[in-house]
N, CA, C and O of each residue as an XYZ file, in Angstrom:
480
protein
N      33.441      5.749     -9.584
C      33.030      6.670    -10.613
C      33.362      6.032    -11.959
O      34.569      5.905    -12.166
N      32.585      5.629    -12.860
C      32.810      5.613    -14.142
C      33.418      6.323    -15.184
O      33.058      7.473    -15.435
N      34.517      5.625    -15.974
C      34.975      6.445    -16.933
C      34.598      7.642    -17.820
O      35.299      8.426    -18.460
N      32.851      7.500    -17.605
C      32.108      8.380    -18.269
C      32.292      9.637    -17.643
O      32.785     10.665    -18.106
N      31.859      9.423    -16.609
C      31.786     10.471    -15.284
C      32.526     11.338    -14.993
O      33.563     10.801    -14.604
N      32.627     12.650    -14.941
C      33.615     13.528    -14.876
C      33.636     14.390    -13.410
O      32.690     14.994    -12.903
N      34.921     14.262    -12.933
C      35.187     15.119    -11.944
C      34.708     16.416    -11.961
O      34.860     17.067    -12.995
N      34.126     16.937    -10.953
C      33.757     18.446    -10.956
C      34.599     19.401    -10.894
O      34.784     20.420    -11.560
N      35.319     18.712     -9.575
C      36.491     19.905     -9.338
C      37.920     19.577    -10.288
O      38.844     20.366    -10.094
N      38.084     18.813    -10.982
C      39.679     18.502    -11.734
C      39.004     19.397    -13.209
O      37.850     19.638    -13.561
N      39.722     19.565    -13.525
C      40.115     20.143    -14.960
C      39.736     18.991    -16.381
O      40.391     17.963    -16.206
N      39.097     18.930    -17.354
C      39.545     17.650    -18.164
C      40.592     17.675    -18.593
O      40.899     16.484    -18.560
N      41.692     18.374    -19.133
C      42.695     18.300    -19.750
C      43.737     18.968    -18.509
O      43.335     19.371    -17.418
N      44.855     18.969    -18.879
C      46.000     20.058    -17.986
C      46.137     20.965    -18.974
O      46.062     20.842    -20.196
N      46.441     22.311    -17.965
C      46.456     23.246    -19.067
C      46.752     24.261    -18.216
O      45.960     24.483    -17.301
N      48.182     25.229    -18.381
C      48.413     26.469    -17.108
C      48.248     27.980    -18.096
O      47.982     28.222    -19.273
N      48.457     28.500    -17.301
C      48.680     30.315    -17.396
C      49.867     30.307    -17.008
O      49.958     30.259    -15.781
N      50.956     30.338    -17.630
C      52.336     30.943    -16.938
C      52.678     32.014    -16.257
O      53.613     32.335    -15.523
N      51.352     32.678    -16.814
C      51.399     34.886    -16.576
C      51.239     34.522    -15.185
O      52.141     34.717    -14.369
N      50.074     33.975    -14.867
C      49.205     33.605    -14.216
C      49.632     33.426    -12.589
O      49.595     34.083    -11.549
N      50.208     31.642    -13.235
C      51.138     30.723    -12.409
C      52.485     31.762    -11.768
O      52.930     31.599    -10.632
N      52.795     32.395    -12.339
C      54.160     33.027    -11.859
C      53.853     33.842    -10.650
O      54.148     33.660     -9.469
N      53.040     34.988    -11.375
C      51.915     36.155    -10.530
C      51.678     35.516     -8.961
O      52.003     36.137     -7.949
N      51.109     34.288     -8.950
C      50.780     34.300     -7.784
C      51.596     33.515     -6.652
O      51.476     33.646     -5.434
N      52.607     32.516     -7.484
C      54.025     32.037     -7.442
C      54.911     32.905     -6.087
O      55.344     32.576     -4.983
N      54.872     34.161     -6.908
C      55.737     34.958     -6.391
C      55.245     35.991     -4.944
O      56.036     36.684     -4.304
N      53.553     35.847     -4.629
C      52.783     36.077     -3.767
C      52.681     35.178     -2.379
O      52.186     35.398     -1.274
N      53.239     34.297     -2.842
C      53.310     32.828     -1.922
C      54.265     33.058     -0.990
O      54.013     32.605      0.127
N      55.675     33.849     -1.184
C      56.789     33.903     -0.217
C      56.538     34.620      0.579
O      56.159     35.768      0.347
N      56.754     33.891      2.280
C      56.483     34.909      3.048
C      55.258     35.083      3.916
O      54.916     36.109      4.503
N      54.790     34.171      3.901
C      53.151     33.884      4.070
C      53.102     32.914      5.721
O      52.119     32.732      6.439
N      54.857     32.327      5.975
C      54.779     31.551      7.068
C      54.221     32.271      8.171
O      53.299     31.649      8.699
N      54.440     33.213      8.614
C      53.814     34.340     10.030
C      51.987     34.276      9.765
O      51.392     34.313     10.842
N      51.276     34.208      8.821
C      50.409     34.858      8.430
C      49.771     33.471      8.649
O      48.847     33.456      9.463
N      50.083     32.378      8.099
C      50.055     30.621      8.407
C      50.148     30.424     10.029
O      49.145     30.031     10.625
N      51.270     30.679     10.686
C      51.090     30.893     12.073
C      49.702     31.135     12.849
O      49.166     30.262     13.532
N      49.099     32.653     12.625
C      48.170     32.968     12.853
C      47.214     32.379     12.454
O      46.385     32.666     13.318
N      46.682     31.699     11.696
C      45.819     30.884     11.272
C      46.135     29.381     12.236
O      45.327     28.821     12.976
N      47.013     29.126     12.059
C      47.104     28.303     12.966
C      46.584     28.476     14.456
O      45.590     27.888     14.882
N      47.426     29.414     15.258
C      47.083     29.867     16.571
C      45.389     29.802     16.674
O      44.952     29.109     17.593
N      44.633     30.322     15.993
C      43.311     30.508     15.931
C      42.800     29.521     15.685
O      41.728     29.260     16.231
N      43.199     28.912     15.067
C      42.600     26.908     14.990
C      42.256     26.790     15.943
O      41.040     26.662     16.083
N      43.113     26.766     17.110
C      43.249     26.327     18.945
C      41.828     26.772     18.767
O      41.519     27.655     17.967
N      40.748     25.975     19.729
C      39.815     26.039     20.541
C      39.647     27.345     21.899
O      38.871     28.144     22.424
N      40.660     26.941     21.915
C      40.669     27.807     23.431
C      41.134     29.208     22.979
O      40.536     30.239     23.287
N      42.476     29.151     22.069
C      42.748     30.606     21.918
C      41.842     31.039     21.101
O      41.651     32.246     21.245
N      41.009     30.403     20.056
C      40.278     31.816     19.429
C      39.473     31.890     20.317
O      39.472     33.065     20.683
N      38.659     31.221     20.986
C      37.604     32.030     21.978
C      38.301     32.818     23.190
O      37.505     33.350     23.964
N      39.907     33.001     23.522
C      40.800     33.935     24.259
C      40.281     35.012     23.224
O      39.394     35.726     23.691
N      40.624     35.266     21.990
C      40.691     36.420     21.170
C      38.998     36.679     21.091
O      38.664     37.849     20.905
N      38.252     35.978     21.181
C      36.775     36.409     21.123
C      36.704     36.898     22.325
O      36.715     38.119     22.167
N      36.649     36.703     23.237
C      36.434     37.172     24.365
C      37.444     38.485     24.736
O      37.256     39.117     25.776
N      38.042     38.679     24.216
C      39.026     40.282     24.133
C      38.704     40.513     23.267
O      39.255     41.601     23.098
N      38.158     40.332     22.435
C      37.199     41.346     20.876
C      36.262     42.463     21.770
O      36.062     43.674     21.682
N      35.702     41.131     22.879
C      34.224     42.061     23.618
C      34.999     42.862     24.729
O      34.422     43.870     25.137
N      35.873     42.647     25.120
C      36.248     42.921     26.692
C      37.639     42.844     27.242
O      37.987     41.684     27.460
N      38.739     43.974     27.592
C      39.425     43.773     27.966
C      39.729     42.770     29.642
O      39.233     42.539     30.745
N      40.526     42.567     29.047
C      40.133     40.763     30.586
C      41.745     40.692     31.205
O      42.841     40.736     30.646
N      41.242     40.536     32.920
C      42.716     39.784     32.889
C      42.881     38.825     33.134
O      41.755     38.330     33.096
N      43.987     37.603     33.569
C      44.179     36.399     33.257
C      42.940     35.806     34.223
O      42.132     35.033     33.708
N      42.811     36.176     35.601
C      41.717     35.881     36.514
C      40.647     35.472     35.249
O      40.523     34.428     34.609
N      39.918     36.806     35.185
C      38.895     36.628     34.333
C      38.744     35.505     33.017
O      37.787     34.740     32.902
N      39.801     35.578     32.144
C      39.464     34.897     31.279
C      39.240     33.322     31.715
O      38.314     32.626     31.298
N      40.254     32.899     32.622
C      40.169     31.909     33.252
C      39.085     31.135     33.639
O      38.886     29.924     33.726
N      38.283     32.368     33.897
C      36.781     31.741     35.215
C      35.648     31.570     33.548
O      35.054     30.550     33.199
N      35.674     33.137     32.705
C      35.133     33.145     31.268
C      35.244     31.211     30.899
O      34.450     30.315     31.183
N      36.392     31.177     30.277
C      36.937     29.673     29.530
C      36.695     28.350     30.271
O      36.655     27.270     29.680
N      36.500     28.523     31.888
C      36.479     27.488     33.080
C      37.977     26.549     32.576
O      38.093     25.347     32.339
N      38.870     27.522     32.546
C      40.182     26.612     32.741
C      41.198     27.596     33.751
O      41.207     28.794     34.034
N      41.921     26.575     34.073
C      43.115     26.896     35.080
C      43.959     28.132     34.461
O      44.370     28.077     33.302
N      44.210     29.317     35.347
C      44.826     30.216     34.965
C      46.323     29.923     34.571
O      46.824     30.877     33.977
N      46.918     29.164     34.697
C      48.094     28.528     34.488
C      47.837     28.166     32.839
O      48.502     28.595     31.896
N      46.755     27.314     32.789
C      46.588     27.433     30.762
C      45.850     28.130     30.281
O      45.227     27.557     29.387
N      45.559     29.212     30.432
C      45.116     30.618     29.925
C      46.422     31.492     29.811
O      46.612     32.210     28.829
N      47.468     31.387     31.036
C      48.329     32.436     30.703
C      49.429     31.707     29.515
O      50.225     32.453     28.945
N      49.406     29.788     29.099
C      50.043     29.757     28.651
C      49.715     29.857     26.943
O      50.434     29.566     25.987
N      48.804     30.206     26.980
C      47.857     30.557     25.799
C      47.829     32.083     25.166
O      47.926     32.482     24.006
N      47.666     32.717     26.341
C      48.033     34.353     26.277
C      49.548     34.378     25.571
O      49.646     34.715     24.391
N      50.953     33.932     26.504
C      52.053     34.083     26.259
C      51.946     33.591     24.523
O      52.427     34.360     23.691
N      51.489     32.675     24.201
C      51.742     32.286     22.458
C      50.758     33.498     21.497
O      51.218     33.911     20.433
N      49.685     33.880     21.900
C      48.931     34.570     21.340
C      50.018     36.058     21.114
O      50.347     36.626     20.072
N      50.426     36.402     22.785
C      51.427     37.593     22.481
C      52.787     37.460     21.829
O      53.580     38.387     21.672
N      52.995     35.978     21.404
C      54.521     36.089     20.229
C      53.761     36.238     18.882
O      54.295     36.906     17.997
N      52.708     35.734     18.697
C      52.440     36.629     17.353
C      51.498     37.362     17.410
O      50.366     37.048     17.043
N      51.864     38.578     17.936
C      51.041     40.006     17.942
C      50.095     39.910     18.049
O      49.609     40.844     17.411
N      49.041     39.133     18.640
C      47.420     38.900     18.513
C      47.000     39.836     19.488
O      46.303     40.827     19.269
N      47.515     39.428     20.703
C      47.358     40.142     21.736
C      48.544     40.440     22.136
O      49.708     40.124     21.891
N      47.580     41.577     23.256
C      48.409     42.787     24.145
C      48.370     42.820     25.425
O      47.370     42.320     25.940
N      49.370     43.377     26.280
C      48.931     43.249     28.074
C      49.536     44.778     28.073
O      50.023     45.544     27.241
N      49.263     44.786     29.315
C      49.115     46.156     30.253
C      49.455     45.984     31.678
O      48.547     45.476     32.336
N      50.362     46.232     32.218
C      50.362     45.762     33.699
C      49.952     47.250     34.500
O      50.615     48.265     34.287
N      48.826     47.237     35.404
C      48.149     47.688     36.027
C      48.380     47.116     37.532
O      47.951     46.004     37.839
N      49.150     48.020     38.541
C      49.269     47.562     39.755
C      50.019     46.172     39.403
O      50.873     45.736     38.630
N      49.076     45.699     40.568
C      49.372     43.912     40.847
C      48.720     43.040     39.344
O      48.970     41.874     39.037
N      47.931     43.917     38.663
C      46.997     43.198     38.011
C      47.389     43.240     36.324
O      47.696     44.377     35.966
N      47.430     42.214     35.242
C      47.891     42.622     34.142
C      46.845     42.131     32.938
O      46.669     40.960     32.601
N      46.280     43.149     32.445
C      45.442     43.057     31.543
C      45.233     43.027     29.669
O      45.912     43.751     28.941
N      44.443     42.301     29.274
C      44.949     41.687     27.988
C      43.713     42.475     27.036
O      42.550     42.772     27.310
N      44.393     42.624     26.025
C      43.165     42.934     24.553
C      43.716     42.626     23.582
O      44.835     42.115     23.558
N      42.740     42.991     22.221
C      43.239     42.611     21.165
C      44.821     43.662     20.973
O      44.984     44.608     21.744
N      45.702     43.394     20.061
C      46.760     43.762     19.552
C      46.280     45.138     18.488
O      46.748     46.275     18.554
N      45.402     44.732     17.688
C      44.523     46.217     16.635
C      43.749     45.286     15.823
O      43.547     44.074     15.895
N      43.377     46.205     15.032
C      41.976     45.941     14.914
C      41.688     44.692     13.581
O      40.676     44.155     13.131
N      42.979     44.614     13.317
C      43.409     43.487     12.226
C      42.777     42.643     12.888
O      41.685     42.415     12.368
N      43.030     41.872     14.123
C      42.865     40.727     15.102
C      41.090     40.955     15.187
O      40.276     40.032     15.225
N      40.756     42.474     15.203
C      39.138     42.478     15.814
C      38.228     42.254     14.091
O      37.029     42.193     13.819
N      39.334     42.190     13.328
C      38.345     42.231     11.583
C      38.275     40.686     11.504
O      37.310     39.997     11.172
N      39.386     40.338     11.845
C      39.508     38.824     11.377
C      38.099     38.053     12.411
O      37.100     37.487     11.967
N      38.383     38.228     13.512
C      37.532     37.734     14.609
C      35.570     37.710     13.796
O      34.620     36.936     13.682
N      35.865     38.768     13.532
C      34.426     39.601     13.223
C      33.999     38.968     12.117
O      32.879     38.460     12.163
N      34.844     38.854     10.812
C      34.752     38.429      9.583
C      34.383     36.914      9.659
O      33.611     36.538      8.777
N      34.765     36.063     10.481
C      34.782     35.101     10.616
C      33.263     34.529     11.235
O      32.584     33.571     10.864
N      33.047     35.476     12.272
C      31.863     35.427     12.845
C      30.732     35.331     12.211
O      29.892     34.437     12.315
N      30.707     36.763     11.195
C      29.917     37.107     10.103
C      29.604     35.912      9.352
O      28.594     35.237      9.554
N      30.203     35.741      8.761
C      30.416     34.451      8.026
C      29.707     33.149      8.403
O      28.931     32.502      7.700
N      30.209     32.836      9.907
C      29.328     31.926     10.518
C      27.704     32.192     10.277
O      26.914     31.369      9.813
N      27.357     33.763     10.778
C      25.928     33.864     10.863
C      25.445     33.721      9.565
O      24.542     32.931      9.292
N      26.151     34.643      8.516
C      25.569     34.182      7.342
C      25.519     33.023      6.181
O      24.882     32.888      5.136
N      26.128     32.547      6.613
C      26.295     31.169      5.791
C      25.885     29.521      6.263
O      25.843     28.484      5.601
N      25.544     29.875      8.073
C      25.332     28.885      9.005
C      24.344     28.227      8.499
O      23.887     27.249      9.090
């Protein structure tokens, strides 16, 4: 890029808002759990675990055969999804069944989706 040439996204000069800078400074703490979840959902496999319990309560059988992976890494996928509240189980008989956690988990899912369709 030539000296002439100016960055789009940089600023030409430096120059802050202190009001500003502080305001959102102080919005920042606290955000690691919330980072987590974003993370977890990165995974391949777990957000389509949480898509597939958006549509349908499932149990480990099912999601298993759904994903075509070994129920052994579905449940170890479930177990991380249920340390941060994503999902939920239910033990039924012999059988223990999973959904979303509320509807936070079914907005995010959805929002995201949306997004895909409309912006794809």
């Amino acid at each position: 890029m030539s000296p002439k040439q100016k960055e789009p996204d940089r600023c030409e000069i430096f120059c802050s808002d202190p009001v500003k800078v502080d305001h959102v400074k102080s919005r920042l703490d606290g955000l690691e759990v919330a980072v987590d979840i974003f993370k977890a959902l990165g995974d391949q496999t777990r957000f389509k675990i949480v898509y597939a319990l958006w549509h349908e309560e499932l149990c480990v059988c099912d999601l298993a055969l759904v994903l075509g992976l070994p129920v052994a890494a579905v449940s170890y996928h479930l177990r991380y999804l249920r340390s941060l509240r994503l999902v939920k189980s239910e033990k039924r008989g012999k059988m223990v069944f999973y959904s979303l956690a509320d509807e936070h988990i079914a907005s995010l899912v959805n929002l995201s989706i949306k997004h895909i369709r409309e912006n794809g």
